[in-house]
C-alpha positions as CSV (number, residue, x, y, z in Angstrom):
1,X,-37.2,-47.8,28.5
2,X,-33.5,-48.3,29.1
3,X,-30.8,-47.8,26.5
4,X,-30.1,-51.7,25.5
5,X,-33.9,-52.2,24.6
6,X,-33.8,-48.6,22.7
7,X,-31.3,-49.8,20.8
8,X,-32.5,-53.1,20.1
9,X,-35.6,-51.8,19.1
10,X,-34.0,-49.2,16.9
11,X,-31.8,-51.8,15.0
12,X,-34.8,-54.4,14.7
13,X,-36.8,-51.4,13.1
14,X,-34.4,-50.4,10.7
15,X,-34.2,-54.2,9.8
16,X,-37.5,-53.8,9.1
17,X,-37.5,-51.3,7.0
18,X,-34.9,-53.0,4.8
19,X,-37.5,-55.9,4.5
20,X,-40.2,-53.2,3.7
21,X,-38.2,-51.6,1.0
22,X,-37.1,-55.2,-0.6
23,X,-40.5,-56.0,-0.5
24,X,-41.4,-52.4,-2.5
25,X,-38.8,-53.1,-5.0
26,X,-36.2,-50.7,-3.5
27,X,-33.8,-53.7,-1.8
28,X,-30.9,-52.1,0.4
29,X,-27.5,-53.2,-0.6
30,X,-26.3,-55.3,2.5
31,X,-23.5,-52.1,3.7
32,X,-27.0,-49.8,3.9
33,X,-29.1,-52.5,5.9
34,X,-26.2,-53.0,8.4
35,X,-24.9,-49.2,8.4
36,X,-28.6,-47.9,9.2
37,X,-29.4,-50.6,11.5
38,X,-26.4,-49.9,13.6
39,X,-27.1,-45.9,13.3
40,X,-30.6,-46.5,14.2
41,X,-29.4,-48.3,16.9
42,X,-27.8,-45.6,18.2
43,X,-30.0,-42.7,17.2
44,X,-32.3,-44.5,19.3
45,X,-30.3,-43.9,22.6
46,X,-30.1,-40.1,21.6
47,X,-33.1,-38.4,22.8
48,X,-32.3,-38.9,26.3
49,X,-29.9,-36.1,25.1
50,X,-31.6,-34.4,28.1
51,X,-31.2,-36.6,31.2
52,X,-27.7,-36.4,32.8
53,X,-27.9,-40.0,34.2
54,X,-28.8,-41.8,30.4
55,X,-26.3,-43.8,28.6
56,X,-25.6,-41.1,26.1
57,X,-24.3,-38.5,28.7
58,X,-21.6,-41.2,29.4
59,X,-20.8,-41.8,26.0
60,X,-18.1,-39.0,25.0
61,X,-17.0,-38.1,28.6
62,X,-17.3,-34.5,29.6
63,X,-18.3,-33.2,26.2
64,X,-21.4,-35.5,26.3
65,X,-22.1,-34.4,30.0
66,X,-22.1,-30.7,28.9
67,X,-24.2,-31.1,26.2
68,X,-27.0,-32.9,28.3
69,X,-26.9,-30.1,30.8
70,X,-27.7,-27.5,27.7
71,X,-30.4,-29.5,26.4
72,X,-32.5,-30.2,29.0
73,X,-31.8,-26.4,30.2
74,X,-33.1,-25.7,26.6
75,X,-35.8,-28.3,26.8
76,X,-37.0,-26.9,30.4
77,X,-37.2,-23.2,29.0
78,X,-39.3,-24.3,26.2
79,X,-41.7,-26.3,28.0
80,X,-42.2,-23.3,30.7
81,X,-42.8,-21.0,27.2
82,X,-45.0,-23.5,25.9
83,X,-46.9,-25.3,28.3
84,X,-51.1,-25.0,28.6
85,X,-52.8,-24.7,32.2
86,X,-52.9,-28.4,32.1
87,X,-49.6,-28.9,31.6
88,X,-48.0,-29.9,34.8
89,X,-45.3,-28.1,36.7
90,X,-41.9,-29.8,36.5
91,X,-38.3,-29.4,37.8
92,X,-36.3,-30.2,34.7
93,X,-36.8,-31.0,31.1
94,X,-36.2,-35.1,30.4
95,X,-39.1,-36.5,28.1
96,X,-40.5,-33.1,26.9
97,X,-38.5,-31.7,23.9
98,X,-36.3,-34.2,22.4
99,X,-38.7,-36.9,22.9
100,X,-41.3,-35.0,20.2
101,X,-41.7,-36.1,16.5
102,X,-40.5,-32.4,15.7
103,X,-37.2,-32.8,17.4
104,X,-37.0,-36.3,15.7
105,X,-37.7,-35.1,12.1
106,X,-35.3,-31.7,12.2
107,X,-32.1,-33.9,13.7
108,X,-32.6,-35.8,10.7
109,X,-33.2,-33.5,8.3
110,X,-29.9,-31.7,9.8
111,X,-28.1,-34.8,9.2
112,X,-28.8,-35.3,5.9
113,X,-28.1,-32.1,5.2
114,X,-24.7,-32.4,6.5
115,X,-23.9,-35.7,5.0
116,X,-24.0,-34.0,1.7
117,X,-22.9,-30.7,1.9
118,X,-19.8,-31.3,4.7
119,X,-18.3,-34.5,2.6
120,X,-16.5,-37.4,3.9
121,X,-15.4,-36.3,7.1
122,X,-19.2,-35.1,8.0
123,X,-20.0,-39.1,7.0
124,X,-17.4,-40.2,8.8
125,X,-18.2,-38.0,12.2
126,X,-22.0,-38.8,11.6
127,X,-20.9,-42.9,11.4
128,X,-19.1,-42.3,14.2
129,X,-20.7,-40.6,16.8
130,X,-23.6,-43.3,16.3
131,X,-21.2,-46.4,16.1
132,X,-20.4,-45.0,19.8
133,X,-24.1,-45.3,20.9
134,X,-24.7,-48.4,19.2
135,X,-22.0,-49.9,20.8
136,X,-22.9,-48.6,24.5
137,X,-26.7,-49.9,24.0
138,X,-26.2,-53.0,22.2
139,X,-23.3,-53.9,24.1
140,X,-23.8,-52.5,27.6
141,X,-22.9,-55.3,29.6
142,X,-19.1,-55.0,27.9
143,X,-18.5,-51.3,28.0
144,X,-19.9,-50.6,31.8
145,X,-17.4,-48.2,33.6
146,X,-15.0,-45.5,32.2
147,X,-11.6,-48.0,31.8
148,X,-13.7,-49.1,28.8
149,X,-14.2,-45.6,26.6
150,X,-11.2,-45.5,25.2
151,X,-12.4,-49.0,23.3
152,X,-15.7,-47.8,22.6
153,X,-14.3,-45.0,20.6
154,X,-11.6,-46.9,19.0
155,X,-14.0,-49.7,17.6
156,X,-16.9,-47.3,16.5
157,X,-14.3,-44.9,14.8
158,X,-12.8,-48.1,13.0
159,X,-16.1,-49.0,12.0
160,X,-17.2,-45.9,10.3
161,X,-14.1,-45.8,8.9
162,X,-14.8,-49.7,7.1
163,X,-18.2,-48.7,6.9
164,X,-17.6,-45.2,4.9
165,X,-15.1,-46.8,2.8
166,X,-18.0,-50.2,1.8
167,X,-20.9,-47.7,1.1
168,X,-18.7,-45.3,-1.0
169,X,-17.8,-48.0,-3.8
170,X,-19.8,-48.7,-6.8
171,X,-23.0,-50.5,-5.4
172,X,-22.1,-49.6,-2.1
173,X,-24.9,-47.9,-1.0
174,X,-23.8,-44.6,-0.8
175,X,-26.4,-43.4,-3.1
176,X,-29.3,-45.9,-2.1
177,X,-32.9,-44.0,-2.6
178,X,-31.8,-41.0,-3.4
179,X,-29.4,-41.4,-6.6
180,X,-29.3,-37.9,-8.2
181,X,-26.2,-36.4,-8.7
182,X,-24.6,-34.9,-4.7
183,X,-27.4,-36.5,-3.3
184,X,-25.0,-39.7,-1.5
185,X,-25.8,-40.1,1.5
186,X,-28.8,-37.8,1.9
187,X,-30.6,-41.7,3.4
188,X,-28.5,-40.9,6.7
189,X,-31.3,-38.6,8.1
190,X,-33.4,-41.8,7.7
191,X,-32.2,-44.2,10.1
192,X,-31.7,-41.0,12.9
193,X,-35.2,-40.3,12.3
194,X,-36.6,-43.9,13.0
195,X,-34.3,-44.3,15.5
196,X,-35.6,-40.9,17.8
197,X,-39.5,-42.1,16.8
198,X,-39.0,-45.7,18.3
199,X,-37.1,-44.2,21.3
200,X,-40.5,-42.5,21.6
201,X,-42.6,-45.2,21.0
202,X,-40.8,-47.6,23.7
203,X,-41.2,-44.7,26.0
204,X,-44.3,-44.0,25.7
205,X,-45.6,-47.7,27.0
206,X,-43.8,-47.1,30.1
207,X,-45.7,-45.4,33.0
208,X,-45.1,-41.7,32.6
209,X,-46.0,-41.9,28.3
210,X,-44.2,-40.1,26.3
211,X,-45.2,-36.4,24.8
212,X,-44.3,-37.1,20.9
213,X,-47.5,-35.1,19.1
214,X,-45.8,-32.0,20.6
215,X,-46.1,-28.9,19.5
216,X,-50.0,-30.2,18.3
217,X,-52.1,-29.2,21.8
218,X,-54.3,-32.2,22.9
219,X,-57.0,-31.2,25.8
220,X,-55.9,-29.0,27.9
221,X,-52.4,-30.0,27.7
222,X,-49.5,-29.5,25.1
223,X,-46.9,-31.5,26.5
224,X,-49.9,-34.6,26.4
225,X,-48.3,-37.9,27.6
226,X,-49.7,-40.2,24.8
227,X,-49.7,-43.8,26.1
228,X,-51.6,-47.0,26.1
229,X,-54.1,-47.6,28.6
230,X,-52.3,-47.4,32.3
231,X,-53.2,-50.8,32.6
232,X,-50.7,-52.1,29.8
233,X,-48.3,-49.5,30.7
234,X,-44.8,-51.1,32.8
235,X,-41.7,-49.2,34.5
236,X,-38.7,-48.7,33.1
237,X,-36.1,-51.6,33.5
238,X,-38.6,-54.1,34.7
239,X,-39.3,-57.7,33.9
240,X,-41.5,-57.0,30.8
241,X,-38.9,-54.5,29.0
242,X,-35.8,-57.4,29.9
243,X,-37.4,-60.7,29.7
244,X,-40.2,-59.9,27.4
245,X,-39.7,-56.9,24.8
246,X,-36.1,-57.3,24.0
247,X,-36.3,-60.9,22.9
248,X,-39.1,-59.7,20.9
249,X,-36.8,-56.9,19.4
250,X,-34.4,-59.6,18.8
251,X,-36.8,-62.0,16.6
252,X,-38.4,-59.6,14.6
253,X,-34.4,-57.7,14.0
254,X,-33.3,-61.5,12.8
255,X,-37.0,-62.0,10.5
256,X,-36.1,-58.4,9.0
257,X,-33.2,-58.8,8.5
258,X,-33.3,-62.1,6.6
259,X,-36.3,-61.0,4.7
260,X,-34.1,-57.7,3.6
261,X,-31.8,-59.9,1.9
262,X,-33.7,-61.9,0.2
263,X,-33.2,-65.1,3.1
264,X,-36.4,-65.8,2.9
């Protein structure tokens, strides 16, 4: 899928969530449902992490592009060290490692680590770095070319800013699940977590499927494309992902989130 239908789908799942949790007696103070759906949002651009052309290689200029040529170096070494016979041969490494539910689950789990053991500037950097993605899926029509970065980064690092300062007062949020003592903010990992799963999901309907059980071997094959039937499968950017799925995303986002807080 492309990035404005990641994100959508990333934000509408989180919404989701919040209605889940609500529903399990757990209800997310409002700053939590709309911090994590906008962090999911933008998690959900990130595993393309390894594709030099994807929305997130644009997103901090030349430090972005540099990172994407690492990871999919890194991600091409370790499918060539981990691939079975019927794994196929490839030329670079986009959809293999950061589009795995092990990639997904230790970003988190690195993010919530940080969240509470770097303090409020990790928050902050965390907030922002995803307010930047967020804002380049979910509003990709308004920050097209490089005149509008500048922006980009200004609004997101306002927002985590607003959005640090919300969740850190009493009933804020900051401490939402997880309420022990220097355990604020451990629910960041959450969202980021979601967020790389859904990215996996949506592309895993398109045609090529998507390798998420990875490292667990299926067949012959480690790197196994898991997929619907080829039948229900569609390409990237076509009319089912623009005129079909991201309304969808968009309806279920708006029930979720109205269910989270209690609208209905």
């Amino acid at each position: 899928m492309m990035g404005p239908a990641h994100s959508l789908s990333g934000a509408a799942a989180w919404l989701g969530v919040g209605a889940a949790t609500a529903a399990a007696g757990h209800p997310m103070p409002w700053p939590v449902l709309l911090a994590g759906a906008l962090i999911c949002a933008g998690a959900a651009l990130a595993p393309d992490l390894d594709h030099k052309a994807a929305t997130i290689s644009r997103a901090f200029g030349p430090v972005s592009r540099g990172l994407c040529e690492i990871v999919d170096k890194l991600s091409y070494a370790v499918y060539k060290a981990t691939r079975k016979r019927g794994d196929p041969r490839r030329s670079g490494g986009h959809r293999t490692l950061t589009h795995t539910w092990l990639w997904a689950v230790l970003i988190g789990g690195g993010t919530s680590v940080l969240a509470i053991t770097g303090g409020r500037w990790a928050v902050l950097a965390i907030l922002f770095v995803h307010m930047v993605l967020a804002i380049e899926g979910l509003l990709w029509r308004a920050t097209r070319g490089s005149s509008s970065d500048v922006l980009v980064w200004l609004l997101a690092g306002t927002s985590a800013w607003i959005l640090a300062g919300i969740l850190d007062k009493p009933e804020g949020g900051a401490d939402w699940l997880f309420t022990a003592p220097g355990q604020e903010y451990l629910w960041l990992g959450l969202p980021i977590v979601l967020g790389a799963l859904v990215h996996d999901i949506g592309d895993a309907l398109t045609v090529s499927g998507c390798p998420v059980l990875w490292p667990i071997p299926v067949g012959r094959k480690r790197w196994y494309p898991i997929g619907p039937p080829k039948a229900m499968r569609f390409r990237a950017g076509s009319w089912v992902e623009l005129k079909v799925l991201m309304p969808v995303f968009m309806l279920l986002g708006g029930v979720g989130g109205a269910a989270a807080l209690n609208f209905i």
